[in-house]
C-alpha positions as CSV (number, residue, x, y, z in Angstrom):
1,X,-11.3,2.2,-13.4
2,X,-13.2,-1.4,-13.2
3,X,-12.5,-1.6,-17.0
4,X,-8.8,-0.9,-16.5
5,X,-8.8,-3.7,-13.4
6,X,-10.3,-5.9,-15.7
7,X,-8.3,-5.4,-18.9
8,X,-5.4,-6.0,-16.5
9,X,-6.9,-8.4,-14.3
10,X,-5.2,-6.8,-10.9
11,X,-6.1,-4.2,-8.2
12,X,-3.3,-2.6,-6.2
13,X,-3.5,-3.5,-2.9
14,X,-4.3,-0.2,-1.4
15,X,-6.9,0.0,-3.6
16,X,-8.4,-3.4,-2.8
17,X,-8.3,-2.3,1.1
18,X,-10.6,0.5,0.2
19,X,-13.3,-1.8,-0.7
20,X,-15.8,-3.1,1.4
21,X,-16.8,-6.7,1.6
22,X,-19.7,-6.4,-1.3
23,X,-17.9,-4.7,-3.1
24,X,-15.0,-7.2,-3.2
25,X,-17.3,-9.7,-4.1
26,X,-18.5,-8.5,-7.3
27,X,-15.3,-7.1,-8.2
28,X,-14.2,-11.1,-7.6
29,X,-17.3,-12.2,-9.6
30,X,-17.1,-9.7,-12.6
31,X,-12.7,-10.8,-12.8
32,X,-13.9,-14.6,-12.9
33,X,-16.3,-13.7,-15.5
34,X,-13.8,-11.7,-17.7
35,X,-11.4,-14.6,-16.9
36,X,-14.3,-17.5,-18.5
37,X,-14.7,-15.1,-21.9
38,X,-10.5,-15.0,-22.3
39,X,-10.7,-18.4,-21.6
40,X,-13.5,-19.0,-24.5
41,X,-11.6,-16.7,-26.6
42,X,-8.5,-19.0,-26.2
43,X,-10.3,-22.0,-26.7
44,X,-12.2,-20.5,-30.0
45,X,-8.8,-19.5,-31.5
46,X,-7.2,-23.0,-30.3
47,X,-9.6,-24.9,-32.1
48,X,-9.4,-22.7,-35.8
49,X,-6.3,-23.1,-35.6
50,X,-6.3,-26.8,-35.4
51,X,-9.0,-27.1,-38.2
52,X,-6.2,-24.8,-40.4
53,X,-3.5,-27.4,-39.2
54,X,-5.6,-30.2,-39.9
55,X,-6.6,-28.6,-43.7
56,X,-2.7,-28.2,-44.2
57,X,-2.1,-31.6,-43.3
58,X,-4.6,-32.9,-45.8
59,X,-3.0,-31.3,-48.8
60,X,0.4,-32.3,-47.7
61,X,-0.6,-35.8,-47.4
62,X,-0.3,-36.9,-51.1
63,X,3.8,-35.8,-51.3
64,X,5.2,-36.8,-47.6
65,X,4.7,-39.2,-44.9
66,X,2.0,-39.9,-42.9
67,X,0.8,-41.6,-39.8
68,X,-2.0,-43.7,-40.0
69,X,-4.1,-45.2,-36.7
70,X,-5.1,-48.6,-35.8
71,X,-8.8,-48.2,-36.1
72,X,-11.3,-50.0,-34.4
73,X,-14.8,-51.8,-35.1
74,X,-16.7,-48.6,-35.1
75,X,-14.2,-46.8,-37.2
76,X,-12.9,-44.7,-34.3
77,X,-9.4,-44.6,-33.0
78,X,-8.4,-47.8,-31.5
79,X,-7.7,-47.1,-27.8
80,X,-6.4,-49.9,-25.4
81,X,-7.1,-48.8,-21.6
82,X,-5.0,-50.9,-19.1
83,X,-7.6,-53.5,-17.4
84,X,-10.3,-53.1,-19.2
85,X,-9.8,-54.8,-22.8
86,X,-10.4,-58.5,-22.5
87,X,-8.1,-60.9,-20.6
88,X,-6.9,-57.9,-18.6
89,X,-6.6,-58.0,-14.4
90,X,-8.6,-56.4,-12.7
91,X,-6.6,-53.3,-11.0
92,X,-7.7,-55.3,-7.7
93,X,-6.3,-58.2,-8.8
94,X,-3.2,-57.0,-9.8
95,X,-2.7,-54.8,-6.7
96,X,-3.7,-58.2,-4.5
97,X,-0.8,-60.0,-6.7
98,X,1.9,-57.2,-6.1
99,X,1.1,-57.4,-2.3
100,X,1.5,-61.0,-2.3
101,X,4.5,-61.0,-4.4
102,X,6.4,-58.3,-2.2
103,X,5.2,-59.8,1.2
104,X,6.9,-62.9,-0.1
105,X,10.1,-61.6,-1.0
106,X,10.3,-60.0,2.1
107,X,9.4,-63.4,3.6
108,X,12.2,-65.0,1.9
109,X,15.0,-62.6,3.0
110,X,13.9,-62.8,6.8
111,X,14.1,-66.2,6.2
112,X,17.7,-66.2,4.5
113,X,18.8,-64.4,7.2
114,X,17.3,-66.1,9.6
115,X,19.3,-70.0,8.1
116,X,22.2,-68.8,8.0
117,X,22.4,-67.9,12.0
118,X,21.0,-71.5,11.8
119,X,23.6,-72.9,10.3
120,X,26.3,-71.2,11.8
121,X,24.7,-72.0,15.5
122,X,24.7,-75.4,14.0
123,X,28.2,-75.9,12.4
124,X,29.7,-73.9,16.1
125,X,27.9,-76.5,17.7
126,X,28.9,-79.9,16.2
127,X,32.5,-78.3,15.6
128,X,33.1,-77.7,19.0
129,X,31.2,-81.6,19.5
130,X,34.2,-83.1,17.5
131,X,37.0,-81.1,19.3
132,X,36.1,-82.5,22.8
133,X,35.4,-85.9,21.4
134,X,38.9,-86.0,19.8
135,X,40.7,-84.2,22.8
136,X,39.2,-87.3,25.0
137,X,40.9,-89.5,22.9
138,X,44.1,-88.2,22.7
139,X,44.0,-88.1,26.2
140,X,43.3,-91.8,26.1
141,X,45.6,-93.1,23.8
142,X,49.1,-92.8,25.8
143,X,46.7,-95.3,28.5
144,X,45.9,-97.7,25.8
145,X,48.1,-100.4,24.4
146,X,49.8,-100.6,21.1
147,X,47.4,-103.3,20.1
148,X,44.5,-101.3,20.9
149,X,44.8,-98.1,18.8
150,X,43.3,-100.0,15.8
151,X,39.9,-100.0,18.0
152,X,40.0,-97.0,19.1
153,X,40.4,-95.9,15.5
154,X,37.4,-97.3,14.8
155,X,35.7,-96.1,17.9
156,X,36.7,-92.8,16.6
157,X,34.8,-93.3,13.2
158,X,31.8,-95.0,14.9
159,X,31.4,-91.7,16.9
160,X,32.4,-89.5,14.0
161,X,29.9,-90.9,11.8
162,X,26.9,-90.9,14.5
163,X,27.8,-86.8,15.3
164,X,27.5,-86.3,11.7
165,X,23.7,-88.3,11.2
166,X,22.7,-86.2,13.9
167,X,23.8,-82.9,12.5
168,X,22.2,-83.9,9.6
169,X,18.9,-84.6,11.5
170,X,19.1,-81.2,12.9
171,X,20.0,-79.6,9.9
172,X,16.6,-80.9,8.3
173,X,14.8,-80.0,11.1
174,X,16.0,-76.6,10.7
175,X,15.3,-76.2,7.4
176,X,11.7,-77.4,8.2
177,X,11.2,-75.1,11.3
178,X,12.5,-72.2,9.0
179,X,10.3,-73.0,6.2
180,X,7.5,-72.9,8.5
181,X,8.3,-69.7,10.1
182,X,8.5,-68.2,6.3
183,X,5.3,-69.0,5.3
184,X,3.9,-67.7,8.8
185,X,6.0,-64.4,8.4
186,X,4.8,-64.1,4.5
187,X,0.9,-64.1,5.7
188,X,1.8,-61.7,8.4
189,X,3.6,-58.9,6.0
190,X,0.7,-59.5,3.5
191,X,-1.8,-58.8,6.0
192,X,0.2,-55.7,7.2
193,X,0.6,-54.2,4.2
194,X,-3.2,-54.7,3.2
195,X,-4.5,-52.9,6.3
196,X,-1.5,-50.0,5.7
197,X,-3.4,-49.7,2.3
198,X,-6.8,-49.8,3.7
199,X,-5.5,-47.2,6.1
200,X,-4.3,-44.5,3.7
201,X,-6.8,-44.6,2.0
202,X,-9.1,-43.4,5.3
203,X,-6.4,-41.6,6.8
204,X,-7.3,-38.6,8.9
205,X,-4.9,-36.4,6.6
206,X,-7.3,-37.4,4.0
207,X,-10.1,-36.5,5.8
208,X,-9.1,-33.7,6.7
209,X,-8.5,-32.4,3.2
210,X,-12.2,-33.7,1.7
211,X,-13.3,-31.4,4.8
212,X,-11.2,-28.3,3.6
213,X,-12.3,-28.7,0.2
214,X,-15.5,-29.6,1.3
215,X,-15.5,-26.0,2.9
216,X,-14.1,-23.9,-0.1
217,X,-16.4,-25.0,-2.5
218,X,-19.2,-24.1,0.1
219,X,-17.5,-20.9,0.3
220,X,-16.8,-20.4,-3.2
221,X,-20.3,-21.3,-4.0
222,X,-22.0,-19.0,-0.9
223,X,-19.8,-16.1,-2.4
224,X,-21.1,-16.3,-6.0
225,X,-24.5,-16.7,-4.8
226,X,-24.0,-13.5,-3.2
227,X,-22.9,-12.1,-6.3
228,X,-25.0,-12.8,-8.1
229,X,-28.2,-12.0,-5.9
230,X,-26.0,-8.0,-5.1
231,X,-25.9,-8.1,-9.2
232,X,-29.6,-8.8,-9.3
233,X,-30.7,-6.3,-6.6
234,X,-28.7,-3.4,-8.6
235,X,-30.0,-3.9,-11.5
236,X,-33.5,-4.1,-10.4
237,X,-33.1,-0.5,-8.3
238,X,-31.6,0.6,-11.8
239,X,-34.8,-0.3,-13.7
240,X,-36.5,1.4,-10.9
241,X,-34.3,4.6,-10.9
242,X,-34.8,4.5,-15.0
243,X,-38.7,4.5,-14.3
244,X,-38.2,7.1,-12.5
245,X,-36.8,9.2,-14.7
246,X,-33.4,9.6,-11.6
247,X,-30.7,7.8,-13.6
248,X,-29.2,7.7,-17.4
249,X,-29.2,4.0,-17.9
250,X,-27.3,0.7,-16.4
251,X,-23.4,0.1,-16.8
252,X,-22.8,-2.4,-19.8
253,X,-20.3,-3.8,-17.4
254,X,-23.9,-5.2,-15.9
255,X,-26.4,-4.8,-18.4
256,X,-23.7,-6.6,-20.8
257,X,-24.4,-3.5,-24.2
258,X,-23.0,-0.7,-24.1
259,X,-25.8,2.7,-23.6
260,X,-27.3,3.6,-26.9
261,X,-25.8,7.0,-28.7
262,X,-29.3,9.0,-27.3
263,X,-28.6,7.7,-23.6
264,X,-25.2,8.6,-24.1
265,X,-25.8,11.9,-25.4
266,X,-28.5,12.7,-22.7
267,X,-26.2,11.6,-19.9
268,X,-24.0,14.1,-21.3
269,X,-26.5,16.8,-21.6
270,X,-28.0,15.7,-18.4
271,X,-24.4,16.5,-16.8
272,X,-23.5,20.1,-18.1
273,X,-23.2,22.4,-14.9
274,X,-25.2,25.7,-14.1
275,X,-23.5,29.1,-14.5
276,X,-21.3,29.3,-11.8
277,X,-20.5,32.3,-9.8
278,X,-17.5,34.6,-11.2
279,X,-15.8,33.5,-8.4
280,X,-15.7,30.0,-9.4
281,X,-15.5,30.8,-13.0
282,X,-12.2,32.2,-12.4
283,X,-10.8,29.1,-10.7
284,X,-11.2,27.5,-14.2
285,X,-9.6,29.9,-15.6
286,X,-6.6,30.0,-13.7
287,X,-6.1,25.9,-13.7
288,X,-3.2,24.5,-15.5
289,X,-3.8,24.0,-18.6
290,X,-1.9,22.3,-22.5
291,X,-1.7,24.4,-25.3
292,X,-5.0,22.6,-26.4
293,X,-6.9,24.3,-23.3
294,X,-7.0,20.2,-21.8
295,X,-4.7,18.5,-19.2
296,X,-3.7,14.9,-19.6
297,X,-4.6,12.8,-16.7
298,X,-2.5,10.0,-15.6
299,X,-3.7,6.9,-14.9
300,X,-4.1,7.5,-11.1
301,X,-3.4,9.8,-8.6
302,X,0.1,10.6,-7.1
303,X,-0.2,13.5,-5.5
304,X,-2.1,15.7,-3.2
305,X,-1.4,18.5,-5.4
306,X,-2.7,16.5,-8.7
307,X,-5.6,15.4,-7.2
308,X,-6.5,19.7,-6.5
309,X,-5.8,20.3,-10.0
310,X,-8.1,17.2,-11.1
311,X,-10.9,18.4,-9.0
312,X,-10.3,22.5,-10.4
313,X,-9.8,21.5,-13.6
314,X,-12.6,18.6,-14.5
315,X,-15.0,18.3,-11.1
316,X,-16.1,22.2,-10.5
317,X,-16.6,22.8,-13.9
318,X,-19.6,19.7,-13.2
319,X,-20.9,21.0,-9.8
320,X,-19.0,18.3,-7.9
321,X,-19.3,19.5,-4.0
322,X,-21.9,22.1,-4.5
323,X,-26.0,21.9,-3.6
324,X,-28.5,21.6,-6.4
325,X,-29.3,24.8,-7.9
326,X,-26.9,26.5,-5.7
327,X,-23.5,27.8,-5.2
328,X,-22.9,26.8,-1.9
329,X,-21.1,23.8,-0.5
330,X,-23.1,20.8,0.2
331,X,-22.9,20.2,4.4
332,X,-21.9,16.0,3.5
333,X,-19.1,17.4,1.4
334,X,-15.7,17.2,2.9
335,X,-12.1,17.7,1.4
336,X,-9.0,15.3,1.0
337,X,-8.9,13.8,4.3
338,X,-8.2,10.0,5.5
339,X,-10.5,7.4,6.1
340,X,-9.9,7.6,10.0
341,X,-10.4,11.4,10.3
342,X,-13.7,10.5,8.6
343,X,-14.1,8.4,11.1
344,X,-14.0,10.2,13.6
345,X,-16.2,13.2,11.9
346,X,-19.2,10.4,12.1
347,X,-18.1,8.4,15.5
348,X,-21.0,10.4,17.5
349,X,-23.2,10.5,15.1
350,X,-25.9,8.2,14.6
351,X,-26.6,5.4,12.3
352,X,-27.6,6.9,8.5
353,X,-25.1,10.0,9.3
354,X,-22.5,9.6,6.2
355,X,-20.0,12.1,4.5
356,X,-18.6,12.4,0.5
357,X,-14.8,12.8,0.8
358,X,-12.1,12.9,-2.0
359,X,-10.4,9.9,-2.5
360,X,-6.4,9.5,-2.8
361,X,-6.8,6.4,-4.3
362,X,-8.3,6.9,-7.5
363,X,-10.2,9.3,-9.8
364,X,-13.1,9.7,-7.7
365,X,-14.7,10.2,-3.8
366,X,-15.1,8.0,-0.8
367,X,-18.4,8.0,0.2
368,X,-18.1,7.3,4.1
369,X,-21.4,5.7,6.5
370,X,-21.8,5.5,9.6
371,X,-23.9,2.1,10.2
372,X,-25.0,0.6,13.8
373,X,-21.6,-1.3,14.9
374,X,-18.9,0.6,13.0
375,X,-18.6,2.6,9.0
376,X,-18.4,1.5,5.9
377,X,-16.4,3.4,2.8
378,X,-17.7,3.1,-0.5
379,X,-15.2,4.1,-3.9
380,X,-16.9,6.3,-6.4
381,X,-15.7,6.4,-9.4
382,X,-15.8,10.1,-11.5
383,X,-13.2,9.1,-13.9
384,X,-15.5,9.1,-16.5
385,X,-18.6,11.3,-17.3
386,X,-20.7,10.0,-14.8
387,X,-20.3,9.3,-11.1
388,X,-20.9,5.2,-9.4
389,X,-20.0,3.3,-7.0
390,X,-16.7,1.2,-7.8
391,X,-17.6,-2.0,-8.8
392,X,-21.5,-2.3,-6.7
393,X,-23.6,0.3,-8.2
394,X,-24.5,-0.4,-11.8
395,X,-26.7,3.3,-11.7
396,X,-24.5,6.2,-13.6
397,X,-25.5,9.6,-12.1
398,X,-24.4,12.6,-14.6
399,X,-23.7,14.3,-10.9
400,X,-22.1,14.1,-7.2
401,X,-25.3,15.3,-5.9
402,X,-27.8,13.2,-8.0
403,X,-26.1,10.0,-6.6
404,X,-26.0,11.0,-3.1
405,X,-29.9,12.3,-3.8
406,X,-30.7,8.9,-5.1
407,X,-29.5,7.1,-2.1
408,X,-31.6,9.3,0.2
409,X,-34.2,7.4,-1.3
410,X,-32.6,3.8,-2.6
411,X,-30.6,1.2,-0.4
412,X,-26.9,1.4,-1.3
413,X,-26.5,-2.4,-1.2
414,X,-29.3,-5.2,-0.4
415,X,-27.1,-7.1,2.6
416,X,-26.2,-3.7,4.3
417,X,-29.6,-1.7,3.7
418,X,-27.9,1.7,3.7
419,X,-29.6,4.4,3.1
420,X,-28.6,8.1,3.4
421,X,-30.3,10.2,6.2
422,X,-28.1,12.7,8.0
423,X,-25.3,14.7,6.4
424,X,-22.2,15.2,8.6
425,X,-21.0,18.6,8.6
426,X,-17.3,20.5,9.0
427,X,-16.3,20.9,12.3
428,X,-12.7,22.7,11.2
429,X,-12.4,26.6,10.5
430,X,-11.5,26.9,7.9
431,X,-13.2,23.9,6.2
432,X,-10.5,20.8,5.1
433,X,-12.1,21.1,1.6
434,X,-10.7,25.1,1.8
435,X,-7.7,24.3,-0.9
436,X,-10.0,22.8,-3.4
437,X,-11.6,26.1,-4.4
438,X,-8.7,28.7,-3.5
């Protein structure tokens, strides 16, 4: 199952909720891993390629076009990087220059703006000036004599021409004032916009995200450190159970080489069941069965039903469920039943008290603990011919009851520190494991 999930690179989601925490980080640590060899893989065959491409090119070279690069001093590719080849700017001194340009333009539209509600305050103002002026002499003109309207022409001029200096004066005063007020405005803007800059560039948002990445790679790294020291732990039990003389060998999904053809073959010897009763013998017999005496297994279980016939046809015929040496039922061995009726098989008992119980998730059993402040479930896997934990457990047991035997005596997982200590029993009549051996 873990070599499916990693050819694939996926878990169904029920599956995945079956897991426990450790369990989910290896399983995360041993996908990455597969991921960094495709990756390599990809990279390896990238780069032949290119060297084929490159070959190709060479012997095409003579009868088509080519491209040829501007090479430099050293005889490598002539590369011209924006600021840094002589007689560039600085990227602070360009950036300093765009600020300065674009507070000035902005300067000088305020201040365009700003002139002509001069001017037009200024033309209103001398405009209406004139009217009055000229409306007081009309007035006076029926009073005056004939003989005076060539003064009072001139009058008229006089005052004309002074109203006109003095609009003049005002207009270049103005123009001064406004000027002024541009070049004040400019420095203002430019100032803005360089403390805007400074700004972002300290924002809280920003901040905020160096935190949060700050935190997952703390995570990411705290989570392959525990990986990798889980990984470590295994595989040191596993040299100890192989010492021993308890276990086969370690998983090449671990180890990283695949068990040699005498391991193999003694796992395989080492799993062959005692005679069983005739009883049970005839449960074999009677299983479903292909022309060629074998059933095909599908990839996963669908069915309550299936998963009966799995465990008739393949898992009696290896002792799965029964003691050592003995045809009767182990007492931790239960049925197909949930993970909250097992549950609430171990809530009164005490920490240590655990229960093996087939799983409808995959090809395998659900080994179920009860632990100080709540359970943990554990996925083992029987799809092959040895039973281990899903993903944790790099030990392959050639049976049920040499894992469970094994964890009497070795810690499950080194953060947890679970060891097995008191079975937990059936407490229905007739047992919920009754349909597996009808």
């Amino acid at each position: 199952i873990l070599q499916q999930i990693l050819r694939d690179m996926y878990i169904d989601p029920e599956l995945l909720a079956e897991l426990n925490e450790e369990q989910k980080q290896i399983l995360f640590y041993k996908m990455r891993e597969e991921q960094l060899r495709r990756w390599r893989e990809r990279e390896e065959k990238a780069r032949l390629e290119e060297a084929v491409l490159r070959k190709t090119a060479r012997c095409n070279q003579s009868s088509g076009k080519r491209v040829q690069w501007l090479r430099g001093q050293d005889g490598e590719v002539w590369v011209w990087v924006m600021g840094e080849a002589p007689g560039d700017k600085p990227y602070e001194q360009i950036s300093e220059e765009l600020i300065a340009e674009r507070a000035r333009q902005q300067a000088q539209k305020e201040a365009e703006e700003l002139w002509r509600q001069k001017e037009a305050e200024i033309t209103k103002k001398f405009r209406d000036a004139m009217a009055q002026e000229k409306a007081r002499i009309v007035a006076e003109k029926w009073k005056i004599e004939m003989e005076d309207r060539k003064a009072a022409k001139l009058e008229e001029e006089k005052i004309q021409e002074e109203l006109k200096k003095r609009e003049e004066e005002e207009r270049q005063k103005g123009e001064e004032l406004i000027r002024q007020q541009e070049e004040i405005r400019a420095q203002e803007l430019y100032l803005s916009l360089k403390q805007a800059q400074q700004h972002s560039q300290h924002s809280d948002d920003d901040q905020e995200w160096e935190e949060q990445l700050r935190r997952s790679k703390a995570a990411d790294e705290e989570r392959s450190h525990k990986a990798r020291r889980a990984r470590d732990e295994y595989r040191r039990q596993s040299l100890r159970a192989i010492q021993k003389g308890r276990v086969a060998g370690l998983s090449n999904l671990f180890q990283g080489t695949n068990l040699s053809n005498h391991q193999e073959s003694k796992l395989n010897n080492s799993s062959a069941s005692p005679l069983l009763s005739p009883a049970e013998s005839r449960l074999v017999c009677t299983g479903v069965v292909l022309k060629d005496n074998t059933w095909e297994r599908p990839s996963r279980p669908f069915s309550r039903d299936l998963i009966i016939r799995w465990f008739k046809e393949e898992q009696i015929p290896r002792r799965a469920g029964f003691e050592r040496n003995t045809n009767r039922i182990a007492p931790w061995f239960h049925g197909i039943i949930s993970r909250q009726e097992a549950e609430e098989l171990l809530m009164n008992k005490c920490e240590g008290a655990f229960l093996v119980r087939v799983s409808e998730k995959i090809w395998g059993y659900a080994l179920s603990y009860r632990q100080q402040n709540g359970f943990k479930h554990f996925l083992i896997d029987a799809s092959g011919d040895f039973y281990s934990f899903l993903g944790v457990d790099p030990n392959r047991h050639p049976t049920l009851t040499d894992l469970i035997d094994f964890h009497k005596e070795e810690i499950i997982t080194s953060s947890g520190g679970e060891l097995l200590q008191e079975p937990c029993g059936q407490q229905k009549n007739p047992p919920d494991y009754s349909s597996l051996f009808e």
